[in-house]
C-alpha positions as CSV (number, residue, x, y, z in Angstrom):
1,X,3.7,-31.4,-53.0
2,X,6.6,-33.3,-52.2
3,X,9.3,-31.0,-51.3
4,X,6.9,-28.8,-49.9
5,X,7.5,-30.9,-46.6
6,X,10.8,-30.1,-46.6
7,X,11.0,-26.5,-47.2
8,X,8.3,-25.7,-44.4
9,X,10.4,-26.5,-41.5
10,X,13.1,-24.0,-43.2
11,X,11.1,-21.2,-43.8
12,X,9.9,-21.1,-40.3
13,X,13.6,-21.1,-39.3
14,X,13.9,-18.2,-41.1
15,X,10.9,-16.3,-40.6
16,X,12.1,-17.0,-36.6
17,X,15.4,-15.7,-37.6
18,X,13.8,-12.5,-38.6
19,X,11.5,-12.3,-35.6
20,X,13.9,-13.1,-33.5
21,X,16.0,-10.0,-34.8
22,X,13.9,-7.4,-35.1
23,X,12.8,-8.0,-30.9
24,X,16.8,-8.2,-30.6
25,X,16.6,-4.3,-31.8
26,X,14.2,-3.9,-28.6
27,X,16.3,-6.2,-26.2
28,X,19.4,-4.7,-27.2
29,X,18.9,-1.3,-27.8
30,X,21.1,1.5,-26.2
31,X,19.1,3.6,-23.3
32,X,16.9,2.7,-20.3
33,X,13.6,0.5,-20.0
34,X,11.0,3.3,-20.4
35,X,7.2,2.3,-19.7
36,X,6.8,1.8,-23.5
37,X,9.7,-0.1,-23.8
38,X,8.2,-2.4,-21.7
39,X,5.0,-2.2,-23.0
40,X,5.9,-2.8,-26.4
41,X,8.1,-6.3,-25.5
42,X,5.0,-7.3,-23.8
43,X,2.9,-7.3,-26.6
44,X,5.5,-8.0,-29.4
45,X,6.7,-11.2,-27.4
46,X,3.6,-13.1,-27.0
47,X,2.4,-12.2,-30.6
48,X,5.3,-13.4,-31.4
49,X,5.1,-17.2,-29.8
50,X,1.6,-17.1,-31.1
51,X,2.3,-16.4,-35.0
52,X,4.6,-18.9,-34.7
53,X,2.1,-21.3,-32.5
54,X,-0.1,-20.7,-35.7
55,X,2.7,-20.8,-38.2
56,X,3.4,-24.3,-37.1
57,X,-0.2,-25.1,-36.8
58,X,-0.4,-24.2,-40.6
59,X,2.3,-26.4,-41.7
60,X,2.5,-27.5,-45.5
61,X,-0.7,-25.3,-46.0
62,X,1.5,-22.1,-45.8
63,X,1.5,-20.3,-48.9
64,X,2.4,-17.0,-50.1
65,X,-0.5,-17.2,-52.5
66,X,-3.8,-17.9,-51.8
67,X,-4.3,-22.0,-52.0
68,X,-6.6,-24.2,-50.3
69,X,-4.5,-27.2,-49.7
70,X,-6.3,-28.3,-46.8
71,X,-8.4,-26.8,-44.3
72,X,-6.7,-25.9,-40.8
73,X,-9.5,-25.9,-38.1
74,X,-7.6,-27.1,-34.8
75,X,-5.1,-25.0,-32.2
76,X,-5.4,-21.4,-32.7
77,X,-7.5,-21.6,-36.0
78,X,-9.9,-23.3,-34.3
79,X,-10.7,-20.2,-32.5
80,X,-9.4,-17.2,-35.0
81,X,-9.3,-17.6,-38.9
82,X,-6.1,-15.5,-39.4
83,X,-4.0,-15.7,-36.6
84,X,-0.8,-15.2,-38.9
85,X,-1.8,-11.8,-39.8
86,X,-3.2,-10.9,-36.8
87,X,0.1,-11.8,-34.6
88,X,2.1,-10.3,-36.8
89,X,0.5,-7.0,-37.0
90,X,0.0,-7.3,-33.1
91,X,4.3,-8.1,-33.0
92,X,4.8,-5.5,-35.4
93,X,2.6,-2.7,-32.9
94,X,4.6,-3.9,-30.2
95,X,8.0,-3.5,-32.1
96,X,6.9,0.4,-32.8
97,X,5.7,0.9,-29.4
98,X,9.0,-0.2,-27.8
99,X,11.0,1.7,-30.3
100,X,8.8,5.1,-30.1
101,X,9.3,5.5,-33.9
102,X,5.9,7.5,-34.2
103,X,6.2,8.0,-38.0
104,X,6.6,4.3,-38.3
105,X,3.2,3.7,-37.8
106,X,2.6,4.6,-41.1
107,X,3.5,1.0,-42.0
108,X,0.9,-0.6,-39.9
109,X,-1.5,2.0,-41.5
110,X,-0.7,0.5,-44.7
111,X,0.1,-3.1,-43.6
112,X,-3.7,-3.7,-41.5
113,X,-5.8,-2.6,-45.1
114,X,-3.2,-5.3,-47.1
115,X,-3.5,-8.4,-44.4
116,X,-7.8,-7.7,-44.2
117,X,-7.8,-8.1,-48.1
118,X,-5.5,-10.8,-48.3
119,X,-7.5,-12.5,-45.6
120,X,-10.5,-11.7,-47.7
121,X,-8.8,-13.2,-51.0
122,X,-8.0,-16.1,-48.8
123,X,-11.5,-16.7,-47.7
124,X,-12.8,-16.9,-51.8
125,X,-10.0,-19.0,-52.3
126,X,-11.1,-21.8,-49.3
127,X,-14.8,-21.3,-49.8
128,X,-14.7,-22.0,-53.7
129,X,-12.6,-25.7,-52.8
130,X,-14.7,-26.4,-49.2
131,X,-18.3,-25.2,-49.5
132,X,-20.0,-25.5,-46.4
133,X,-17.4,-26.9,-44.3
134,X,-15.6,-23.5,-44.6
135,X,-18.8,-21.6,-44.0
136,X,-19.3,-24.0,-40.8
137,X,-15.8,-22.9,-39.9
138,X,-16.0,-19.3,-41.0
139,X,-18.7,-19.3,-38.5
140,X,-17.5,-20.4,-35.8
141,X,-14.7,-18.3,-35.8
142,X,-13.2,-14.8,-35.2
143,X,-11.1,-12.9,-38.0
């Protein structure tokens, strides 16, 4: 697609944006730099880079949807299969650790069951357009 080439390099700006403000909540927040404060930056920050290593990595293949476009097998998918979700739910545990929002765990309760079936939808979606290359790849791979 075209335009798709264009709007890829926005959408990560945003989707950085976003990332970049919810760790602001962390960095910024009123009080003192308890052991889960720290904790949580430590593990929110690197997922962090990574999803967007793997964003980037994904380029023009990013959908909301499940598409096969092409099949991404180098950087970080050469090693894990869904490194978007997995980042992200790894940022997201960090977010809640450094918060302390104990009740707010509820959403990674509900967001881990949604990424493992969209992953799975995913998966249908590239093995029905690549065959055996996918299941090569599948293989090879964690997640």
């Amino acid at each position: 697609m075209p335009g798709n080439e264009r709007i890829t390099p926005l959408l990560i700006i945003l989707q950085f944006c976003a990332v970049a403000l919810l760790i602001s909540t962390v960095v910024f927040r009123p009080g003192g730099w308890s052991g889960a404060r720290w904790a949580g930056l430590s593990i929110a920050i690197p997922a962090a880079v990574l999803l967007f290593i793997a964003r980037w990595q994904l380029g023009g293949s990013f959908s909301v949807t499940p598409q096969a476009r092409r099949l991404v097998t180098h950087g970080v998918y050469s090693k894990i299969r869904n490194p978007i979700y997995l980042f992200s739910a790894l940022m997201l545990l960090g977010i809640l650790i450094a918060l302390q929002y104990r009740y707010a765990f509820v959403l990674l309760a509900v967001l881990i069951p949604v990424q493992i079936i969209r992953a799975h939808q995913e998966g249908k979606v590239l093995e029905a357009r690549f065959g055996d290359e996918y299941r090569k790849y599948r293989a090879g791979t964690w997640l």
